[in-house]
N, C-alpha and C positions, 0 to 999 in steps of 0.2 A: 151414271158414269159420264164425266166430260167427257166432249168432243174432241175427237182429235183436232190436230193443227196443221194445214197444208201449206206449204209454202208457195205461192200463185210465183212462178219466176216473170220480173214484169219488163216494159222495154222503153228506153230511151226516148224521150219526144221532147222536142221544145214549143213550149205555147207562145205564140205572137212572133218576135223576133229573136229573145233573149232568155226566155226564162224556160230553164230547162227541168223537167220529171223526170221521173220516174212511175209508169201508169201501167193502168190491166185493164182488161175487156171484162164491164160489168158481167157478159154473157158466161166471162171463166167463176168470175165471185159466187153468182146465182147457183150455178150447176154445181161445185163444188159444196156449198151450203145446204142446198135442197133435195140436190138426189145423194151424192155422197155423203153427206151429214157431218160433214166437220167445218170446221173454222176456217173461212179461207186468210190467208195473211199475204200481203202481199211484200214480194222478196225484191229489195234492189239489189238488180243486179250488175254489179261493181265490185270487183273483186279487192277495191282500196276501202271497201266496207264493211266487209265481210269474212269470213273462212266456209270452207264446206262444212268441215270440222264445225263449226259455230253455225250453220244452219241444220245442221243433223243433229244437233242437241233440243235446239231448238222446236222443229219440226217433224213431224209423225213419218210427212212423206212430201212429195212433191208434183205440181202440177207445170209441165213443161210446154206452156205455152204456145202458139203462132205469132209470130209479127212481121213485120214488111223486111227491114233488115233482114239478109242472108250467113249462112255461118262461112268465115272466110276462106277460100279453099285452101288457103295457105295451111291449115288445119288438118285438110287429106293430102298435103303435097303438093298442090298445083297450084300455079298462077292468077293472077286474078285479071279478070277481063270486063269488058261492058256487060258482059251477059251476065253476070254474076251479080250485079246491080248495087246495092248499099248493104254496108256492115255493120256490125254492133263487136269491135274486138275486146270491147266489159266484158257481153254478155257471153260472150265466147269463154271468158277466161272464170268465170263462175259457173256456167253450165256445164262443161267437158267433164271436169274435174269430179264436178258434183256429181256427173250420170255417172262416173267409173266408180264412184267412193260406195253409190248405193249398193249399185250389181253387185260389189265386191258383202258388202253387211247385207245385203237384204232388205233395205228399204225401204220401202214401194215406192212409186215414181208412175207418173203417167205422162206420157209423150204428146203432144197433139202438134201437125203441122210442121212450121219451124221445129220444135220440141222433140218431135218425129226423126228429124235431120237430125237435127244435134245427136238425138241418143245412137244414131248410124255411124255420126262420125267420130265419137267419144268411142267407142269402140273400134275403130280402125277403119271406118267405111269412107268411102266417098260418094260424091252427086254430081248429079248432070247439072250444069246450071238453067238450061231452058228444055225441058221438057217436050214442049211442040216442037223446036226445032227438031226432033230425033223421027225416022224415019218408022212412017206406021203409028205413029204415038199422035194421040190429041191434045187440044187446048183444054188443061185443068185449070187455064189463071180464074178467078173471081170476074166475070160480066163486067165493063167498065159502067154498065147503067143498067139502072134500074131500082125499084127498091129495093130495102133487106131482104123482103121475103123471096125476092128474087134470085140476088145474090148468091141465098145460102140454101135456094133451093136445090132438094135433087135431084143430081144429074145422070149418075151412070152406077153401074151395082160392082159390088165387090166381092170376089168368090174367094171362100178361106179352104183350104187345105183340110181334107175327106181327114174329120179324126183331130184335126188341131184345137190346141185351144180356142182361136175365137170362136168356131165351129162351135168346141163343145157349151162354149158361155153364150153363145147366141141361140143355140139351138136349130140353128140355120145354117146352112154352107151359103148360101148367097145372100147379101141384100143391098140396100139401094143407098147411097150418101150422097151428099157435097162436093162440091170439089173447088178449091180456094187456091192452088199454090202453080208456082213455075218449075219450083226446083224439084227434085228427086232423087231417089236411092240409083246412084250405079255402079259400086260394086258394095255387096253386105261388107261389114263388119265380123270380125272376128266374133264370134257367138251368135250373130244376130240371124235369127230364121225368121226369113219371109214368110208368113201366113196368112196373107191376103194380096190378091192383084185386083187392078182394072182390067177392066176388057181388053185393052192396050197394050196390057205384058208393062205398066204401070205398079210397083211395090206400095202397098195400101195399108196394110199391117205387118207390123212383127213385135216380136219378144227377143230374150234375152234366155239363148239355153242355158241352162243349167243355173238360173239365178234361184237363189231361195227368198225372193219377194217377187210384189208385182211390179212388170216390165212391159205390159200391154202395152202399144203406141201405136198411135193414127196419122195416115197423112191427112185424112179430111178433117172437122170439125165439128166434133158434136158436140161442143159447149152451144151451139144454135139448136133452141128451144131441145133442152138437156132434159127435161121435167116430162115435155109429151112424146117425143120421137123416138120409137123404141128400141130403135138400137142406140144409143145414143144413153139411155135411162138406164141401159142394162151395162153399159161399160163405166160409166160411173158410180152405180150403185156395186160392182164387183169392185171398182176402186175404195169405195168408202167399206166393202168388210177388211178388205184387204189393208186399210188404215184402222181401223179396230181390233181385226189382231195384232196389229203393229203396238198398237197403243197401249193394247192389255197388256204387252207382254210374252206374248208368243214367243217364243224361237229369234228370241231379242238379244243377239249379241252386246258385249261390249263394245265401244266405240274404241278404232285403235287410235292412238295420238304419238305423233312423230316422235 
């Protein structure tokens, strides 16, 4: 049986002065290839390129990314400030759309980081934009120095909900991750249940109630070393069945079209 096809959502960068991409974190290509087993593709995202419509035809499911750019709060209502830092108003205007379109069919889709955000705020949520600043709450940013291995070392555990799904897909109520980001979940989303914190009273996972695909998403990163870290190996590989029953055919609605 072919591999399915993931759509990697990627992010804006310009090389040198002038020339500007569209690019992915070889570490999302790998992880999706290797442990979930399907084809990664990578998605620009520019909504003068594209439809949702026309990426869900195309693709099985979708892998929703980290990148430095922030989702604009203008998005959950609010204003934007220095704390909110740089945007991507493309990728804003293809991901949103695209998270509600899946929830709505069934999907799958995986959230990571950024990714994480977005699927909070495509749903009605909004975010803090600096995290540390918040009273009782830690520094989740990424280490300004040091190597990778450092970087994406782990830093603090995540305790999931006695009985919830990450719970029941890890086979653990707590374990140990990453921690890369500034921003964060403050107030859920309409459907969206919290099923994992930091020690901090930090929102670390959730899902999508009552969606009939998969809605799993992380604020850390486990596309860093995806193949050895086992928590990391088990939320990808539940993504890649979860992109094989997509692909067979499962519980595979018709696509609705305007």
């Amino acid at each position: 049986m072919a591999r399915p096809v993931v759509g990697i959502i990627s992010n804006a960068h310009v090389i040198g002065d002038d020339y500007k991409v569209h690019a992915g974190g070889m570490m999302n290509t790998a992880a999706i290839a290797e442990v979930s087993g399907a084809i990664p593709l990578l998605v620009a995202a520019d909504p003068a390129l594209n439809t949702a419509e026309e990426l869900m035809e195309v693709c099985d499911g979708f892998l929703f990314t980290g990148g430095r750019p922030n989702v604009h709060p203008e998005e959950y209502g609010e204003e934007a400030t220095a704390a909110h830092g740089d945007f991507d108003r493309a990728r804003d205007a293809v991901t949103l759309p695209l998270i509600r379109a899946c929830v709505e069919r069934g999907q799958p889709f995986f959230g990571v980081c950024r990714g994480f955000q977005e699927v909070n705020v495509a749903m009605g949520g909004s975010l803090y934009p600096e995290i540390r600043d918040l009273p009782g709450r830690s520094n989740h940013r990424m280490p300004p120095d040091g190597t990778l291995e450092e970087k994406f070392a782990l830093r603090h555990e995540v305790t999931f909900s006695e009985g919830g799904p990450f719970h029941r897909l890890m086979g653990n109520q707590v374990v140990k991750t990453n921690t890369l980001h500034g921003q964060g979940i403050k107030a859920a989303g309409k459907r969206v249940v919290i099923d994992g914190y930091a020690p901090d009273g930090t929102p670390e996972a959730i899902y999508i109630d009552g969606a009939p695909g998969f809605t799993m998403s992380v604020q850390w990163h486990p596309e860093y070393n995806a193949a050895m870290d086992p928590v990391s190996k088990i939320l990808f590989a539940a993504f890649g069945n979860a992109l094989r029953d997509w692909s067979a055919g499962k519980s595979r609605p018709a696509l609705k079209t305007a």
